[in-house]
N, C-alpha and C positions, 0 to 999 in steps of 0.2 A: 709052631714051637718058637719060643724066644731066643734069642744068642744068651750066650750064658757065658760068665768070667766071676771066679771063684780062687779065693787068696786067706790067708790068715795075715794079717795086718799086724804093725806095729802101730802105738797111737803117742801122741804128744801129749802129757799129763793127761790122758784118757779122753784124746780128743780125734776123731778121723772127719775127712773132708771128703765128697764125689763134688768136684771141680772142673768148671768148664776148664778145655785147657789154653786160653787164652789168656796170660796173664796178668795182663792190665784187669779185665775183666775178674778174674779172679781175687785179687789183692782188695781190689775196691768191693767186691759182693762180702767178704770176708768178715771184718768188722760188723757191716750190718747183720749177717747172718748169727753174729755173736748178741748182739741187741734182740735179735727175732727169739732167744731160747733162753734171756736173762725173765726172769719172774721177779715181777717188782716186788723190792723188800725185802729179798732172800739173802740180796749183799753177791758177797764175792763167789764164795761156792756154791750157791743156788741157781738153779735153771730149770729147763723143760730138756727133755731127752736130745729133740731136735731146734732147731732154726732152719732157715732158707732166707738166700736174697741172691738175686740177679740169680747167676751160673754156679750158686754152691749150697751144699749141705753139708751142716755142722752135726756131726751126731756125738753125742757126752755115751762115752761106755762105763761101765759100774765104777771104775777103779784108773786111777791112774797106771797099774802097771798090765793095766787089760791088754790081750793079746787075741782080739778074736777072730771068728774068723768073718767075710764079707762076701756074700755073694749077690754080684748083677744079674739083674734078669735082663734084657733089652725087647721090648715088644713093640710092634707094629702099629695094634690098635691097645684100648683098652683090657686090661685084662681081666676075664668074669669070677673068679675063682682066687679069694684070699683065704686060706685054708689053714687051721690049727697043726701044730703046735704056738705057730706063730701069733704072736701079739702086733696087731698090725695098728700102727698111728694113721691119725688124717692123712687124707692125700693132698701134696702141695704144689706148685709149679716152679721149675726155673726157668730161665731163658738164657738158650746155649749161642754164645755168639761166632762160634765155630762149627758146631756140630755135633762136636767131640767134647768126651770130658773124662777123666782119671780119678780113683780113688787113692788120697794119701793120706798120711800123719800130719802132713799139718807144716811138717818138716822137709818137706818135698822130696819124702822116699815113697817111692808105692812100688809093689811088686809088681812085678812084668805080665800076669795075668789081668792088672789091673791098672795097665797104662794106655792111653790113646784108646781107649772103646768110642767106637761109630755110634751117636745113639739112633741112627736109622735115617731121618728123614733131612738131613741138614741143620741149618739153625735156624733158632727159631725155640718155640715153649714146650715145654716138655711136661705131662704130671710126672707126678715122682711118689710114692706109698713109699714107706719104712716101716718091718719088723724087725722083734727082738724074741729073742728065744734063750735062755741059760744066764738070763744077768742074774737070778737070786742063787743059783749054786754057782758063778766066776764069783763072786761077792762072798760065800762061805771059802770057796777055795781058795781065793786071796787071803783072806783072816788066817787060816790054816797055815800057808804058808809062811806067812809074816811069822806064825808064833814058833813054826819047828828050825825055823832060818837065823834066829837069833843069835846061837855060838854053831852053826854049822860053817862045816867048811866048804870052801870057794865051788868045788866038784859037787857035794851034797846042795847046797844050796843052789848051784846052776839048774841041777836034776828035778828040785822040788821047781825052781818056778815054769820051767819049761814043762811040766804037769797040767798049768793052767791053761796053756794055747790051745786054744779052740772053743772052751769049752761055752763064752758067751758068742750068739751067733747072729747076725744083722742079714737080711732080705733086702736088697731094694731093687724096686721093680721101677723102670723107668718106659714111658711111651708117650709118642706125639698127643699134646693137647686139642682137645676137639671144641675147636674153634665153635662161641658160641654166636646163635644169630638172631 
């Protein structure tokens, strides 16, 4: 069975990171990892779900005021079993210069479930898979909210967006690279 660490997330204009927690390492994978998920031609707001570079993953959630939730798997070896509801992306590799890595905003808050996780083996490469599960109904429920939030008040509008948490949902499954030969 995998370790497991599981949080609802805040994101930076709809942006979360799982980040080596090294932070030179960090700062410099960052930028490129934004390069890895830009789609040429798309301009400013266009991209691919995900990027990667060095020690980080960039993942884009539906909506800038996305609040979802994220859950780590940590495993040993490979894992044989990518199973539905989840929509699972390529699998990709980082390289943890520490061992360790955290999921945040971007903004360097992450909640305490999802701080310092061991990814097992030390440093060194790791595959990484990401699923998504709930972006076309976070995506309708944001619309929703935007439009009953308009003349509501401060109490009413806290209630409707606090409605939205959870409801888009990310997987990532992380395990030592099997060195090829």
């Amino acid at each position: 069975m995998p370790a497991v660490a599981e949080s609802t997330i805040s994101t930076s204009d709809g942006l979360f990171f799982l980040q080596d927690t090294d932070y030179e390492a960090m700062t410099n994978a960052q930028l490129a990892a934004f390069a890895d998920a830009r789609e040429p031609g798309r301009g400013r707001g266009g991209g691919r779900l995900l990027g990667t570079a060095g020690g980080t993953l960039l993942v884009r959630s539906v909506d800038q005021s996305s609040r979802p939730t994220v859950r780590v798997e940590i495993w040993d070896t490979t894992p044989d079993v990518f199973e539905s509801p989840w929509q699972w992306q390529d699998a990709r590799t980082l390289t943890l210069t520490t061992g360790h890595f955290w999921v945040s905003d971007g903004d360097g808050e992450a909640p305490e479930p999802l701080r310092n996780l061991d990814a097992g083996a030390g440093a060194g490469t790791y595959s990484i898979r990401l699923a998504h599960d709930g972006r076309e109904a976070a995506r309708e429920a944001i619309a929703r909210v935007r439009r009953r939030t308009i003349h509501a008040t401060t109490a009413e509008s806290d209630a409707a967006w606090h409605g939205i948490i959870g409801i888009e949902r990310y997987l990532i499954r992380i395990w030592p690279a099997t060195p090829t030969i």
